[in-house]
C-alpha positions in Angstrom: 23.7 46.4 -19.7 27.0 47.4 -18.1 27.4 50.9 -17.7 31.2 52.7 -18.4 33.3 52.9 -15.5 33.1 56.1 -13.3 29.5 56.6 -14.8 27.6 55.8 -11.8 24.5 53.1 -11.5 21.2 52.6 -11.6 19.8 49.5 -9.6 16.0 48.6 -8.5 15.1 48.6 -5.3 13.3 45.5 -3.5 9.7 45.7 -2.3 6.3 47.4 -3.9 7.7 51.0 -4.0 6.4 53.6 -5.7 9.6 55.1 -7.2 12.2 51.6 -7.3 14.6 52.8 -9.4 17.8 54.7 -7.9 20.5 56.5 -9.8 23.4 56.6 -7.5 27.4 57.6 -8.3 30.7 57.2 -6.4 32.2 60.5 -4.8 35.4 59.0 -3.2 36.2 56.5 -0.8 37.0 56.5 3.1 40.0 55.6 4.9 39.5 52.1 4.6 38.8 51.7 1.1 34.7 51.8 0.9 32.8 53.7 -1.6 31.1 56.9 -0.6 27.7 57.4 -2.7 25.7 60.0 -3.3 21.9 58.9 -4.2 21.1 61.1 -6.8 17.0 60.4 -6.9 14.6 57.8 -7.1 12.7 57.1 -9.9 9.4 55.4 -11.3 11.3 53.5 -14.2 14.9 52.7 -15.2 14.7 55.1 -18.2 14.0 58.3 -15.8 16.7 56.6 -13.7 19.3 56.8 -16.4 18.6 59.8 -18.0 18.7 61.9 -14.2 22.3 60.4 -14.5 23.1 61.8 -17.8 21.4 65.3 -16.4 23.7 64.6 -13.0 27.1 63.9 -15.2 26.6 67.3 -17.5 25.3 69.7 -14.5 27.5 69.2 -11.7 30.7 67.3 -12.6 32.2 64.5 -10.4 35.5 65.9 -8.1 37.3 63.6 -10.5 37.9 64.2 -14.1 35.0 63.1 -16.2 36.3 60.6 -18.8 35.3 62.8 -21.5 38.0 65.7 -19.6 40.8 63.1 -19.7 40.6 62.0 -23.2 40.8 65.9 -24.3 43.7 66.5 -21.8 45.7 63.7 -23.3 44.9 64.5 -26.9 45.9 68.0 -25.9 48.8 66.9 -24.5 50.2 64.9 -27.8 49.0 68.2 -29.6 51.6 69.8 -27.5 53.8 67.3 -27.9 53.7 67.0 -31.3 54.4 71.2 -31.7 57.4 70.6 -29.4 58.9 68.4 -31.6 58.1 70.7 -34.9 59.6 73.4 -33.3 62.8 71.5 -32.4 62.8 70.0 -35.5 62.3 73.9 -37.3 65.2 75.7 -34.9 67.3 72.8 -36.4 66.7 73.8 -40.2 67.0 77.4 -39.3 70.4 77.0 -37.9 71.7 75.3 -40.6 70.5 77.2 -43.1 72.1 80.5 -41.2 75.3 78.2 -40.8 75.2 77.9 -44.8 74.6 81.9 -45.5 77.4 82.8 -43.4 81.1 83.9 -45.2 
């Protein structure tokens, strides 16, 4: 199954090994464009692959934003967005209503 983007992989090694499975995620890219990976471990079977991944992805956070990160920043960002506007629309009502109470 395909994983999510920027969630790192698991693949299986070629040969009779005793730990195939590798968990590995990308950590940048050099000047000419390649990926730079960081093997997180080897493992016995693709389940202990994936779940060191989880464990890897909740311990020590990628240099980028974790996708999970930019969905709150954006919600938080219409949230603010959202109060602007409300507040705007609430300095509007107040100045009116002053314009009314004045003689």
């Amino acid at each position: 199954m395909k994983r999510a983007n920027q969630s790192g992989s698991v693949y299986k090694l070629s040969g009779k090994r005793r730990n195939p499975w590798v968990a590995v995620i990308t950590h940048g890219y050099d000047k000419s464009g390649n990926q730079k990976r960081r093997y997180i471990g080897y493992y016995a079977s693709k389940t202990e692959a994936l779940k060191a991944l989880a464990r890897y992805d909740i311990i020590l956070p990628r240099d980028q934003a974790s996708r999970f990160q930019i969905y709150t920043l954006s919600g938080l960002r219409a949230n603010i967005m959202i109060l602007v506007y409300l507040a705007g629309r609430l300095r509007n009502c107040l100045q009116k209503a002053l314009s009314y109470s004045q003689p």
